[in-house]
C-alpha positions as CSV (number, residue, x, y, z in Angstrom):
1,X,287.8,217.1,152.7
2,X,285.6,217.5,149.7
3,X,282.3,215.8,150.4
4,X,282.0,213.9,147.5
5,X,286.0,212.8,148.2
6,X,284.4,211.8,151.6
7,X,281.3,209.7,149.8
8,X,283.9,208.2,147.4
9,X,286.2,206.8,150.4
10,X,283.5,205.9,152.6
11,X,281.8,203.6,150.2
12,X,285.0,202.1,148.7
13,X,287.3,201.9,151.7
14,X,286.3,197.9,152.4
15,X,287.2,197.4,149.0
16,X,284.8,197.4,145.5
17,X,282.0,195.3,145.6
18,X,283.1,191.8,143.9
19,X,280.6,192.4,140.9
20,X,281.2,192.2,137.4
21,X,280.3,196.4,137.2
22,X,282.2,197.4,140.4
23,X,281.8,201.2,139.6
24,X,278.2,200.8,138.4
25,X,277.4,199.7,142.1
26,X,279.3,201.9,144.0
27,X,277.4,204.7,142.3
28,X,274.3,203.1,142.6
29,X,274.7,203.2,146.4
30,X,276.1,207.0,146.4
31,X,273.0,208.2,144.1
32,X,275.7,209.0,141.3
33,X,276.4,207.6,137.9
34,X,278.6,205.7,137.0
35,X,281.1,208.2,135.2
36,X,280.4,210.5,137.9
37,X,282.4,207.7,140.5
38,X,285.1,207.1,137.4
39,X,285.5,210.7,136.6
40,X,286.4,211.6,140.3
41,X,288.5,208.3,140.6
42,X,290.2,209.7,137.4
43,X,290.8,213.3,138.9
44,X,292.0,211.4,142.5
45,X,294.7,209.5,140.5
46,X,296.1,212.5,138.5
47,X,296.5,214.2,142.2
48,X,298.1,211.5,143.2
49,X,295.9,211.5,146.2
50,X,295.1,207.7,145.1
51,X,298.1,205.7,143.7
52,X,295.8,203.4,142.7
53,X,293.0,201.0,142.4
54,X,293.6,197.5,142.5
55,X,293.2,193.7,143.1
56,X,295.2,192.3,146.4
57,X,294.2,188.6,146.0
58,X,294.0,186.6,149.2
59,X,297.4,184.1,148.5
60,X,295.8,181.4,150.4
61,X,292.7,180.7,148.9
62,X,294.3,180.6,145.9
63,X,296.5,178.0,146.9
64,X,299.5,180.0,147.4
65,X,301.5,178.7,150.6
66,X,304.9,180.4,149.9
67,X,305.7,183.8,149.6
68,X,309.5,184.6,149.6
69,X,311.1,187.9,148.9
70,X,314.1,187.5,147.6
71,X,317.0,190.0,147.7
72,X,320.1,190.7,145.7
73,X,323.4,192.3,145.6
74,X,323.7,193.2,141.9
75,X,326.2,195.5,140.3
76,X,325.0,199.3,140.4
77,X,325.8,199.7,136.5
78,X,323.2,197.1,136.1
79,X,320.6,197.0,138.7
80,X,318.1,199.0,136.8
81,X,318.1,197.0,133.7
82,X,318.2,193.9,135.2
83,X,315.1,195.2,137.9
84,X,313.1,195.9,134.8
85,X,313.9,192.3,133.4
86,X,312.8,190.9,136.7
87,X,310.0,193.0,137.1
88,X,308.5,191.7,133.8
89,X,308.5,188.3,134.9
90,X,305.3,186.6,135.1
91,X,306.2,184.9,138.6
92,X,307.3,187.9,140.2
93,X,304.5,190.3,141.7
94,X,306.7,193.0,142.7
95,X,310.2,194.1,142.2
96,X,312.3,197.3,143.5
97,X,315.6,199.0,144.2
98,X,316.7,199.7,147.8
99,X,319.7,201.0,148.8
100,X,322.4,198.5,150.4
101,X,322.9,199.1,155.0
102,X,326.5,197.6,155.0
103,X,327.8,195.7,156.2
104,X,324.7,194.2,157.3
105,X,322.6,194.7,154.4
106,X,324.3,194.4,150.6
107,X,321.6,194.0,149.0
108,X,320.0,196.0,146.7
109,X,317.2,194.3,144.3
110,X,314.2,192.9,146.1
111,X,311.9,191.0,144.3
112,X,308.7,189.0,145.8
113,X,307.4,185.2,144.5
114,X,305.0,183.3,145.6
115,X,304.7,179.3,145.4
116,X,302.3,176.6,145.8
117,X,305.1,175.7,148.4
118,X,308.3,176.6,148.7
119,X,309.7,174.3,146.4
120,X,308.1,176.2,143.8
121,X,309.1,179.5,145.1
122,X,312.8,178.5,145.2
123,X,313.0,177.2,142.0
124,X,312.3,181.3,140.9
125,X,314.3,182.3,142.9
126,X,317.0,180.6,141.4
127,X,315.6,181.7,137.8
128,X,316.0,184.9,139.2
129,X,319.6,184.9,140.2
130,X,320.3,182.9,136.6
131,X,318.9,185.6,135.0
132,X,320.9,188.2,136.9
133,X,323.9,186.7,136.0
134,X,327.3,187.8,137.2
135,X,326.1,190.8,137.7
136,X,324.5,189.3,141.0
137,X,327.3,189.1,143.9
138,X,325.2,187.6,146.4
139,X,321.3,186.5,147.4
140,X,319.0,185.5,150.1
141,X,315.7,184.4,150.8
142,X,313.0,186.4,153.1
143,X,310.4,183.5,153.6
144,X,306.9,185.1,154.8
145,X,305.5,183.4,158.4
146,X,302.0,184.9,158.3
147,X,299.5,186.9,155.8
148,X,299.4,190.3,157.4
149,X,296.3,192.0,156.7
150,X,296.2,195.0,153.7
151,X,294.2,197.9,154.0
152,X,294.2,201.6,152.3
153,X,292.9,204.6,153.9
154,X,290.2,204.5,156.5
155,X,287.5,207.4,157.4
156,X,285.0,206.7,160.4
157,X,281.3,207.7,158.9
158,X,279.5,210.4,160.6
159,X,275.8,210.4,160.8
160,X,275.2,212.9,157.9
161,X,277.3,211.2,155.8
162,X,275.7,209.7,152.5
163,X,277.2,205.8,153.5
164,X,277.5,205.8,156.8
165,X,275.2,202.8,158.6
């Protein structure tokens, strides 16, 4: 791996620093500047050997307490426009084809809420499947029963490296 790659990872893989100038302090510890940590950021995300840098917010201390996927059998001629319509709702944090595992599975639009409880969720949901409209045959609910811990790529630091402790 490209050294710098390797300084990059190591002193990002907990996560950016919760600071107004995230990238500003992660170069300060590397001994870079700041472009220098964007520019190779930028070049990692056209390789597509980073899909990309974001927030992943911590659902309880926000006062979220229901998290449901919900799942639906919509009409092929219509799942990717109505996906897109889903997807663009401000409730929904993520939203995706899947094929269908009859005759188990039939569903084939997944789409995640959250709630302050599930109340909230539900009542989404069910703007969800409105929206759909016909075009929905069938849905479900996937209710989450614990936050399971996210986390991107991990190196172990070596002594030489510039961030190891």
């Amino acid at each position: 791996m490209d050294p710098r790659v390797r300084a990059l990872v190591l002193a990002t893989q907990e996560g950016l620093p919760p600071d107004p100038e995230p990238f500003l302090r992660v170069a300060e510890r590397l001994g870079w500047s700041e472009e220098e940590v964007l520019e190779l950021f930028r070049r990692l995300l056209a390789e597509r050997a980073v899909r990309r840098i974001a927030a992943v917010p911590h659902h309880l201390r926000l006062g979220v307490r229901a998290n449901a996927m919900s799942v639906f059998d919509v009409d092929d001629a219509e799942v990717d426009r109505l996906g897109a319509e889903v997807g663009g709702l401000p409730f929904v944090s993520h939203c995706y084809r899947r094929p269908r595992r009859p005759p188990a599975w039939p569903y084939n639009l997944f789409a995640m809420v959250h709630g302050r409880d599930r109340a909230e969720a539900m009542d989404r949901v069910i703007a969800i499947k409105d929206r759909l409209g016909p075009a929905c045959k069938g849905w479900d609910v996937l209710w989450s029963t614990r936050v399971l811990k996210k986390t991107g790529l991990r190196l172990v630091a070596r002594e030489e490296d510039p961030c190891s402790v």
